[in-house]
C-alpha positions as CSV (number, residue, x, y, z in Angstrom):
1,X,-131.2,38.6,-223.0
2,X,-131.8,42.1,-223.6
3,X,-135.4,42.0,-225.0
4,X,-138.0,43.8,-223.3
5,X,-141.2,41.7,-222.3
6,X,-139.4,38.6,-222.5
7,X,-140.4,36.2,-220.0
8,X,-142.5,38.1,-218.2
9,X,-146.4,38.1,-218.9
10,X,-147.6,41.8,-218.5
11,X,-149.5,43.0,-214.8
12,X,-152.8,44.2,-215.3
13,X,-155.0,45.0,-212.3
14,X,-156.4,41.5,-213.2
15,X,-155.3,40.5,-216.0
16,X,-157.1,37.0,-218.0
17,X,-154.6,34.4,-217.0
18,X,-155.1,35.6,-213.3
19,X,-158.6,35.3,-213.7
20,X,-158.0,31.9,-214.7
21,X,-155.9,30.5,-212.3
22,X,-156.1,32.7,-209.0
23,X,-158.3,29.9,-207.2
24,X,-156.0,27.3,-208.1
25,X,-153.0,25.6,-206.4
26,X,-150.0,24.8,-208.9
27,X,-148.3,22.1,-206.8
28,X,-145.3,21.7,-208.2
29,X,-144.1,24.1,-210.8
30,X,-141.8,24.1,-214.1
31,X,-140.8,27.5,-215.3
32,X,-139.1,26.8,-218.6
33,X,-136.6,29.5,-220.4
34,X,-137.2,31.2,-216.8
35,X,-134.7,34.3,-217.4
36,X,-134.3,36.5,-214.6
37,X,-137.3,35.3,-213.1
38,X,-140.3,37.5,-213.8
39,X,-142.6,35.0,-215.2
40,X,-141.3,32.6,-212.3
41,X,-142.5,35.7,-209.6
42,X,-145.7,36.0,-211.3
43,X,-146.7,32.1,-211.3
44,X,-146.2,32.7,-207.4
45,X,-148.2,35.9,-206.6
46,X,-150.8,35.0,-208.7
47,X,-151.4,31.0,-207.6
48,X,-153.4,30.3,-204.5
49,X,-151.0,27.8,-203.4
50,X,-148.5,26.2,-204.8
51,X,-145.7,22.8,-203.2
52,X,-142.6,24.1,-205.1
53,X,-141.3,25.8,-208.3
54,X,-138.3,24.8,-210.2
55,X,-137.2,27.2,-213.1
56,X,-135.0,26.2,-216.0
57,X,-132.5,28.6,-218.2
58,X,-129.8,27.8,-220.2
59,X,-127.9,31.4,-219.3
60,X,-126.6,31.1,-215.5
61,X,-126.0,34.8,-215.6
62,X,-130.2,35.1,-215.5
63,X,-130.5,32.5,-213.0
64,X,-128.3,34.3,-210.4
65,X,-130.4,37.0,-211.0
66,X,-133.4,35.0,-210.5
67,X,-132.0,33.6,-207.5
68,X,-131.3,37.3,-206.1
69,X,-134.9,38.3,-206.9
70,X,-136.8,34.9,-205.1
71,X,-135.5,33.8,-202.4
72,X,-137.8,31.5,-201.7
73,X,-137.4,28.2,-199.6
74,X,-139.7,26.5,-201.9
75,X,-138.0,27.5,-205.3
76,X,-135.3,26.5,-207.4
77,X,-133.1,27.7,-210.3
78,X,-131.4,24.7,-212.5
79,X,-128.8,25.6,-215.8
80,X,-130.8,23.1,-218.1
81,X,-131.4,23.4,-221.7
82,X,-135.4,22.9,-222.3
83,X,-135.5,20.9,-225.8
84,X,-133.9,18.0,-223.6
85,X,-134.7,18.3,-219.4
86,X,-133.3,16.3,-216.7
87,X,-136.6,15.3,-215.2
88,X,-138.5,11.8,-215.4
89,X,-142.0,11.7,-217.2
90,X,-144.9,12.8,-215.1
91,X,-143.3,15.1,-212.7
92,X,-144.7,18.6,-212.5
93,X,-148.4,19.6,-211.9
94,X,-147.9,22.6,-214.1
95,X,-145.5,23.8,-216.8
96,X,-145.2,27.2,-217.7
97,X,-143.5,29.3,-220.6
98,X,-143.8,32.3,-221.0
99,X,-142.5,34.6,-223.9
100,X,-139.7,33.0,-224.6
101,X,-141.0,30.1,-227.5
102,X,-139.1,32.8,-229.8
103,X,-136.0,32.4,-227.5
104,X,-135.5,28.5,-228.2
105,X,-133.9,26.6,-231.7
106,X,-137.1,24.0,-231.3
107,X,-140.3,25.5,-230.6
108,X,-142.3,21.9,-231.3
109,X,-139.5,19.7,-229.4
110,X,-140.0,22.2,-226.0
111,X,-143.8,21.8,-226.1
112,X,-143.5,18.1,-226.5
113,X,-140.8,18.0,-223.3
114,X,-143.1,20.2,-221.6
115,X,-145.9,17.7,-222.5
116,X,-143.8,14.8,-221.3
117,X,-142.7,16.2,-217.3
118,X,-146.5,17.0,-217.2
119,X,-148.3,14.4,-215.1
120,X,-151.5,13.2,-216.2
121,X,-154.2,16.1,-215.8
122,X,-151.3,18.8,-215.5
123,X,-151.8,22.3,-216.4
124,X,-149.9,23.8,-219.7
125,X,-149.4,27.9,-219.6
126,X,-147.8,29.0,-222.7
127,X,-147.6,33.0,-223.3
128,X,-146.2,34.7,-226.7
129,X,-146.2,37.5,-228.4
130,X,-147.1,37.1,-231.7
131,X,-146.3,39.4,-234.9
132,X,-149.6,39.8,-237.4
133,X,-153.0,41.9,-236.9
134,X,-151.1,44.3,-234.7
135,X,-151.8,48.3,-234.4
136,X,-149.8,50.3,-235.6
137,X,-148.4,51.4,-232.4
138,X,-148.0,47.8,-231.4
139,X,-145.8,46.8,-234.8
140,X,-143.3,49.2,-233.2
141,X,-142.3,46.6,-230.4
142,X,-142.7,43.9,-233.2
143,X,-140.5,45.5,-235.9
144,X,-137.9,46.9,-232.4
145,X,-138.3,42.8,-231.2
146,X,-137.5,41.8,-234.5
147,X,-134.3,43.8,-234.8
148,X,-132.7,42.3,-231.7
149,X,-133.4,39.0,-232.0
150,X,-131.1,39.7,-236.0
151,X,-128.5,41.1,-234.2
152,X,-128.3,38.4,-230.9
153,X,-128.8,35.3,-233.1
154,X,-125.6,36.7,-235.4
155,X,-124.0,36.9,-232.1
156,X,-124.6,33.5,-231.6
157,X,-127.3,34.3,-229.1
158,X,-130.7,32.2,-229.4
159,X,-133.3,34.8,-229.8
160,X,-135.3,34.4,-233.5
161,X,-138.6,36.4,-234.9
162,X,-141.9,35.8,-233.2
163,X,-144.6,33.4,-234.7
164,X,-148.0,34.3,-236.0
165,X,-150.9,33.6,-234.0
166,X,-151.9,30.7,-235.9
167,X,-148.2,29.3,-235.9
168,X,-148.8,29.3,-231.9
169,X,-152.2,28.1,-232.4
170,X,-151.0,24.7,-234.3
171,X,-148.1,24.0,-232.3
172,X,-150.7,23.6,-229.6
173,X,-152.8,21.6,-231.2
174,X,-150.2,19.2,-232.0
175,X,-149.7,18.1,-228.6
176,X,-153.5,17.3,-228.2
177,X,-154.0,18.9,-225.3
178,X,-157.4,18.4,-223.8
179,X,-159.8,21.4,-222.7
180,X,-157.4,23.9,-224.6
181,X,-157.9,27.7,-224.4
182,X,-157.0,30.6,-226.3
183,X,-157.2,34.1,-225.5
184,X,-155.5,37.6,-225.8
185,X,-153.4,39.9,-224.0
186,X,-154.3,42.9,-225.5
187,X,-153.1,46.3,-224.3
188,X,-152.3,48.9,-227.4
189,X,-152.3,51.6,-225.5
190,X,-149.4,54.4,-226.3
191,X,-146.7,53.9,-223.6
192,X,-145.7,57.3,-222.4
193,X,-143.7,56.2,-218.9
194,X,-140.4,58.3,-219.9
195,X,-138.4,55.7,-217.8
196,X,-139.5,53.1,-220.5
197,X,-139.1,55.4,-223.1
198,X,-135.9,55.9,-222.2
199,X,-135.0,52.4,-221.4
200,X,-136.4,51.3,-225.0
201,X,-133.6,54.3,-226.6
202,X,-130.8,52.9,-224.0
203,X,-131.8,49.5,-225.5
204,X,-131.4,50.7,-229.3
205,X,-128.3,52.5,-228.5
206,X,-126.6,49.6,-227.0
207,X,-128.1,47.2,-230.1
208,X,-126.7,50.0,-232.4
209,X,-123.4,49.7,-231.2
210,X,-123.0,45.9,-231.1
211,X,-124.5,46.2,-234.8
212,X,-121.5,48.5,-235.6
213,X,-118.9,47.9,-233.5
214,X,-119.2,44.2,-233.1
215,X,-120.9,42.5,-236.4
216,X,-120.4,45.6,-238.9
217,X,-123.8,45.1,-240.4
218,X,-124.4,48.6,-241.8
219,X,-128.1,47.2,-242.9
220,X,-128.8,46.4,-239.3
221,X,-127.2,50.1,-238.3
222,X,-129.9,51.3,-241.0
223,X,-132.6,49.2,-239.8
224,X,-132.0,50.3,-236.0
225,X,-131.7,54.3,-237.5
226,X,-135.0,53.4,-238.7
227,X,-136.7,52.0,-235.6
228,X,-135.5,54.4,-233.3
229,X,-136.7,57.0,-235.3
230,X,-140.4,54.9,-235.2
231,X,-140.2,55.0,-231.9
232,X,-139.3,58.8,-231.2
233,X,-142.0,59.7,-233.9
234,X,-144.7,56.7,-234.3
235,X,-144.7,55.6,-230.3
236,X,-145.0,52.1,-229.3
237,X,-147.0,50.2,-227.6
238,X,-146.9,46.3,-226.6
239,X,-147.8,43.3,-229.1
240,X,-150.4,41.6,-228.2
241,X,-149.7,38.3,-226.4
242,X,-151.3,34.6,-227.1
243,X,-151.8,32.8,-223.8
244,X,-152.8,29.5,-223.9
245,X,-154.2,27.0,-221.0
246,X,-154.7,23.0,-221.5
247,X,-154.6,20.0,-219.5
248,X,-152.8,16.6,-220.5
């Protein structure tokens, strides 16, 4: 999975979701769609305490990675698809996804299973990038996110358009979640680190040629032309994120 900002909530110097949960001991932790474990890291930094974390992916490729990265006695990595998981009802104190609800066929059906391995009080975390009232600058990433996820889904690779904010907002509400809360991520500042920069162009170049090469979609070739051109001449800065607390 190629897509920058994917499964990772961004690092602020204290950002709201540390705010939130800082004080609080996870216990025992699901990480689902865990990738190459970013999201999985920051659960552990930012928690006061925590009993275990188990992180789910359906790519082993990112959970070697993720087993490189955390190395951690108390942490595991399991190939496990999350619209149908291996574990009994009631199991984990907290279940966490992050950026990745735009990764998965079944949006609604992962919530629900996420819902269902919660025990009784547990604590949801759901973070995701979401596509409308964007700045300029931010519809960049959007339009650039977008673009990959045509060109990995017709390579057979789940990765689909991001929701709207009140898409996220109703899936939530379905699961009748008590105490919910909503707030933003929201950081539109122009990125101007010319390591990112240039990982973004590496990013478009390699999408490019996979358009090409691989699926011979000239309109994606166009559509790429386009965006990198955005990028060299617009800037780009990150969407802003939904993240979303509740308790069974």
């Amino acid at each position: 999975m190629s897509s920058l900002n994917c499964n990772t909530f961004r690092e602020y110097d204290l950002d709201p979701l540390q705010q939130r949960i800082q004080n609080l001991d996870g216990g025992r932790i699901l990480d689902v769609a865990t990738g190459r474990g970013a999201s999985a890291r920051y659960l552990l930094d930012t928690f006061q305490s925590f009993q275990e974390l188990i992180g789910i992916d359906i790519s082993e490729k990112n959970l070697v990675r993720a087993r490189q990265d955390i190395a951690d006695k108390h942490t595991g990595f399991l190939v496990m698809p999350a619209e149908k998981m291996a574990f009994d009802d009631n199991t984990f104190d907290t279940a966490c996804i992050s950026n990745s609800l735009h990764h998965v066929e079944d949006a609604r059906q992962v919530l629900r299973e996420m819902k269902r391995v919660l025990k009784p009080g547990g604590l949801l975390i759901v973070g995701e990038m979401f596509r409308d009232n964007q700045s300029e600058l931010q519809m960049t990433h959007v339009l650039m996110h977008h673009w990959w996820a045509e060109i990995d889904e017709a390579s057979g690779i789940p990765h689909y358009a991001t929701f709207t904010r009140s898409e996220l907002e109703g899936m939530i509400s379905e699961l009748e979640f008590a105490g919910v809360e909503f707030f933003d991520y929201r950081d539109d500042a122009v990125i101007t680190d010319e390591e990112m920069l240039n990982f973004l162009h590496t990013t478009c170049d390699d999408y490019l040629g996979r358009a090409e090469k691989d699926l011979s979609r000239p309109d994606l070739v166009s559509r790429g032309i386009e965006i990198k051109n955005r990028l060299q001449n617009t800037g780009i800065a990150w969407a802003t994120q939904l993240c979303v607390l509740g308790r069974k």
